[in-house]
C-alpha positions, 0 to 999 in steps of 0.5 A, a space after each residue: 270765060 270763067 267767072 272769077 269769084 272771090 271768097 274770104 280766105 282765113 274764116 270758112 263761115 264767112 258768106 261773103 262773095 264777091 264775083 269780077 264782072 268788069 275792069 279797064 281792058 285795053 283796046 290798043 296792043 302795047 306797042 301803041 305805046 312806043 315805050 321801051 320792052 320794060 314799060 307798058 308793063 303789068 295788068 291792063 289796068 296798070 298799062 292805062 294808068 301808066 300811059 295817062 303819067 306818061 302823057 303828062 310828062 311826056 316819058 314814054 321811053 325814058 326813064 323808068 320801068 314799068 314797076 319802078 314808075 307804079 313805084 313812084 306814082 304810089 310814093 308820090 301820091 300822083 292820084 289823078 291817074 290812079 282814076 282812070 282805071 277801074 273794076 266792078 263787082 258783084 258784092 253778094 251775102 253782106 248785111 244792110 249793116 255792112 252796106 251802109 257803111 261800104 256805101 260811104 265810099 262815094 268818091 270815084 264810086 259807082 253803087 247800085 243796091 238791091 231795093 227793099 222797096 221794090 223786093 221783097 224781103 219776106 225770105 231773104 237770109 239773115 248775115 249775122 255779124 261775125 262775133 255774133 255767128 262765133 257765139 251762137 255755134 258755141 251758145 245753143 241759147 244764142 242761136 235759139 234766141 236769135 231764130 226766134 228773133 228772125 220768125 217774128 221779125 219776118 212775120 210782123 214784115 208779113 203782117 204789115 205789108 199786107 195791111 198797109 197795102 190793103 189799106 192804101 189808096 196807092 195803085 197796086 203797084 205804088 201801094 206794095 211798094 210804099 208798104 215794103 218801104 215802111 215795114 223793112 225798118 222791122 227786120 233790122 240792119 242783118 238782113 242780106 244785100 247785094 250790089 253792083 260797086 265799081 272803084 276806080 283804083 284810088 277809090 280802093 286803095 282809099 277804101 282798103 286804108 279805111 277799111 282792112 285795117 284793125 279799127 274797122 269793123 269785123 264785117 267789113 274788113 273781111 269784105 275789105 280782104 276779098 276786095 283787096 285780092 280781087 285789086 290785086 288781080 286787076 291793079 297789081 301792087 298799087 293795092 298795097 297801102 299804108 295805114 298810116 
């Protein structure tokens, strides 16, 4: 099985990753069905959430196309069969800034984030954000200014996980672990994380009508452009919404 991998396509210096680990698969041929040649039609994803419509009106063999009742779903806001169908990513090289605010995005979610209590962050990159990258390529100032910042950043996180761990009371463990969670507030909201998201199909649509638009944030629509291609594999159109 390839693994399927996804990248920002329009800026190379993006780092962001977002790697398919999982989405809704069938587990009954397409026949099981009993529609028409023209229905149980598209992803299997968009098969599950066009048999959870039609139970509800009981129209396998009637009336519509497969795409003409995605169509009609998207333009009728049906959104209780939009959740039954889901994938899950590995979302890679985004920083603290850009999760907090893809974490945000609770409804018909699932998050698991990389803990910076229990690991630690002595080494781990910096993902400064986009405008900020763009400036220091061009500002040999910038970028000096800021390899200094991220030095010091990580040798006071250094300095202070190993005095507060000496100094606790805690078992060994339970001391490190309450040390990295009191000195991480020094590295700041660059430093890289990763997580495991999964979004039902309406909980993306809903994220990319937030978030791949022009009034978000620069980071997080470039997540939101990845994550856009990676629906459309997985749910085919019903990815395409209005910002409106």
């Amino acid at each position: 099985m390839n693994v399927r991998e996804y990248r920002h396509t329009k800026d190379p210096t993006c780092p962001i990753v977002v790697t398919l680990l999982a989405s809704t698969k069938l587990e009954v041929p397409r026949g099981y069905f009993k529609g028409r040649p023209d229905q149980a039609q598209g992803t299997d994803a968009e098969v599950v959430t066009e048999a959870a419509g039609r139970v509800c009106y009981d129209s396998w063999g009637k009336g519509r196309s497969s795409a003409e009742y995605h169509e009609h779903i998207r333009e009728s806001g049906h959104k209780s069969v939009t959740f039954h169908a889901s994938l899950t990513v590995l979302i890679e090289h985004i920083s603290h800034g850009c999760s907090a605010q893809l974490n945000r995005h609770k409804v018909g979610c699932a998050v698991s984030q990389r803990s910076q209590r229990y690991v630690d962050e002595s080494d781990t990159p910096w993902v400064w954000h986009p405008a900020i990258r763009r400036l220091a390529e061009d500002n040999e100032d910038v970028r000096n200014a800021l390899g200094e910042h991220e030095a010091n950043a990580r040798m006071l996180y250094g300095i202070l996980v190993d005095e507060l761990s000496a100094s606790s009371t805690l078992a060994p463990l339970d001391a490190r672990k309450e040390a990295r969670g009191a000195a991480r507030g020094v590295l700041g909201m660059a430093v890289e994380t990763e997580e495991v998201f999964t979004f039902s199909v309406e909980a993306l649509r809903e994220f990319l009508r937030q978030r791949d638009n022009p009034h978000a944030d620069e980071e997080i629509r470039q997540l939101a452009d990845i994550l856009r291609a990676v629906g459309h594999a997985v749910f085919g159109s019903y990815v395409e919404v209005s910002h409106e």
